[in-house]
N, C-alpha and C positions, 0 to 999 in steps of 0.2 A: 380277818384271816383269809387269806388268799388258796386254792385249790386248785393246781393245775397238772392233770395229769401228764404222766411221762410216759404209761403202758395202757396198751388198750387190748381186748382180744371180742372174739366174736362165737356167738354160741347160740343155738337152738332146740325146740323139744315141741313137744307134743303130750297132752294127759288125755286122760276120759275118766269120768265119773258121773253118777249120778246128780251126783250135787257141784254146783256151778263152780264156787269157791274151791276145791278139791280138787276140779280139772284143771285149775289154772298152777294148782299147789304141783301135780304131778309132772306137766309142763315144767315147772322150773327145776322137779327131780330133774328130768331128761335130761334138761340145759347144764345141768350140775350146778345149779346158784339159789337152791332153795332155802342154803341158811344163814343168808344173806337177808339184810333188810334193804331192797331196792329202795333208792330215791329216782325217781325220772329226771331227766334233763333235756333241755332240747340238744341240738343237732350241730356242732362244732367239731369237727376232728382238730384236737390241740397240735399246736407247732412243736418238732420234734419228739411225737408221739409213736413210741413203738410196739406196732403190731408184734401179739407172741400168741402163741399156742391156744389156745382152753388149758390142757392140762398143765401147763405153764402158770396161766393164770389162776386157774383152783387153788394151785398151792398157797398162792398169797394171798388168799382168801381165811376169814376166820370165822366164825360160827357167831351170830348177831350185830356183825359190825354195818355199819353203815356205808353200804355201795352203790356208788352214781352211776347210772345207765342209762340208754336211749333205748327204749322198748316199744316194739310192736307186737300186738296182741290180739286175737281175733278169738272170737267162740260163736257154737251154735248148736243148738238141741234137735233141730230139724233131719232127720235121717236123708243122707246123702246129699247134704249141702257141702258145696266146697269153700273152704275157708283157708287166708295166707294170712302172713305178717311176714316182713320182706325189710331188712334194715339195708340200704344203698352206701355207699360208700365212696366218695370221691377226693384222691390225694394229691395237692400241688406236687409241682417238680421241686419248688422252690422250699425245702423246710423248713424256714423260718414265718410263713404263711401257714394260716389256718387253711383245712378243708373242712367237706362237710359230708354228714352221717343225713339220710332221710327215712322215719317210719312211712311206712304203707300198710296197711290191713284191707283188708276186701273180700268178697263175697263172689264163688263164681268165677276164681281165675285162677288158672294154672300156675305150680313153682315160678316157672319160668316165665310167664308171661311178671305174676309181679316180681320177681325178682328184677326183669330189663325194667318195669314203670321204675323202682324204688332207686335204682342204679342213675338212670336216664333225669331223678329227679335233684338226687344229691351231684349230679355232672353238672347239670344244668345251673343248680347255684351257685358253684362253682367258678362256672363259666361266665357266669355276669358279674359275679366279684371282681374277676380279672382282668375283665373286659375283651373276653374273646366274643368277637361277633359270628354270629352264626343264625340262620335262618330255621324259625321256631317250626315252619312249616314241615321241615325235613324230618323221617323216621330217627330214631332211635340209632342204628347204623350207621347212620353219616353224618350226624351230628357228634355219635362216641369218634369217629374219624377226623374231626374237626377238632373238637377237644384238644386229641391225644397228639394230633398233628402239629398242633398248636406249640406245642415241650413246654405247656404253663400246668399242662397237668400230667400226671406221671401214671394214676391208674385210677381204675373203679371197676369195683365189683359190689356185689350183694350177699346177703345170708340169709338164706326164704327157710320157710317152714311152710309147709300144706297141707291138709288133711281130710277127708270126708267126717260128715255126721251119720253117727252112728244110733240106730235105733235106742230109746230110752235111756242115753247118756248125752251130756255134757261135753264137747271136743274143745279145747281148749289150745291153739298155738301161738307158739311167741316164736318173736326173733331178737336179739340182744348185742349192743355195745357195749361193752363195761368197761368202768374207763378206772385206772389205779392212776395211786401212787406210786 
């Protein structure tokens, strides 16, 4: 049996608890897909896949079903550690062509700093699928320039989550593809 999604949407959250397992439970409250049973999947964005809301996608959601995602997840108990999970996002121009989705997690880095790595790294795959050349050496900036310039890909963006640790809890952040039927 074959699985190919048609809808995908993008969602994040954040919990704290005590207890480890609990922060990750409250995190996917936030996200709204806690009653959901995740499967992870790697990092494809399907051809003729279309982007819709969160609350678009809730609805088609049911309460224990079985849903495939690209998840990044980060936690940590340390007070005033910073912690992301950062899902990247990179779309041909051409819809009949896959793109691709890249987790990030890490320690120590601003929304936004992992939000451009997770972006910069799904562009990047992207980019060598296609065989756009471009120079590895180049920032982030001029290489999304390259890409985009290129009209082999049409966009990318990220959905970060960030958070400090907070004294004698558990912080727990994701970031989420979910990919339907």
């Amino acid at each position: 049996m074959s699985f190919i999604p048609n809808k995908i949407f993008f969602t994040k959250g954040v919990g704290r608890h005590k207890e480890y397992l609990s922060s990750f439970e409250l995190a996917l409250r936030d996200a709204k897909i806690e009653k959901c049973n995740l499967v992870t999947v790697s990092s494809i964005y399907p051809p003729h896949c279309e982007r819709i809301s969160v609350e678009e996608g809730i609805k088609l959601l049911t309460p224990g079903q079985i849903t495939f995602a690209v998840l990044a997840r980060n936690s940590t108990n340390e007070y005033n550690r910073l912690i992301a999970s950062s899902i990247g996002v990179a779309i041909p121009a051409d819809e009949t062509q896959y793109g691709y989705l890249s987790e990030h997690h890490h320690f120590g880095e601003s929304a936004e700093f992992a939000g451009e790595y997770a972006e910069d790294l799904a562009a990047t795959m992207l980019a060598t699928t296609l065989g756009i050349e471009f120079d590895t050496n180049k920032d982030w900036d001029e290489r999304e320039g390259i890409y985009k310039m290129s009209g082999k890909i049409i966009n990318s963006f990220n959905i970060t989550q960030s958070a400090e640790g907070e004294n004698g809890v558990w912080t727990t952040v994701i970031s989420c593809a979910v990919l339907l039927p």
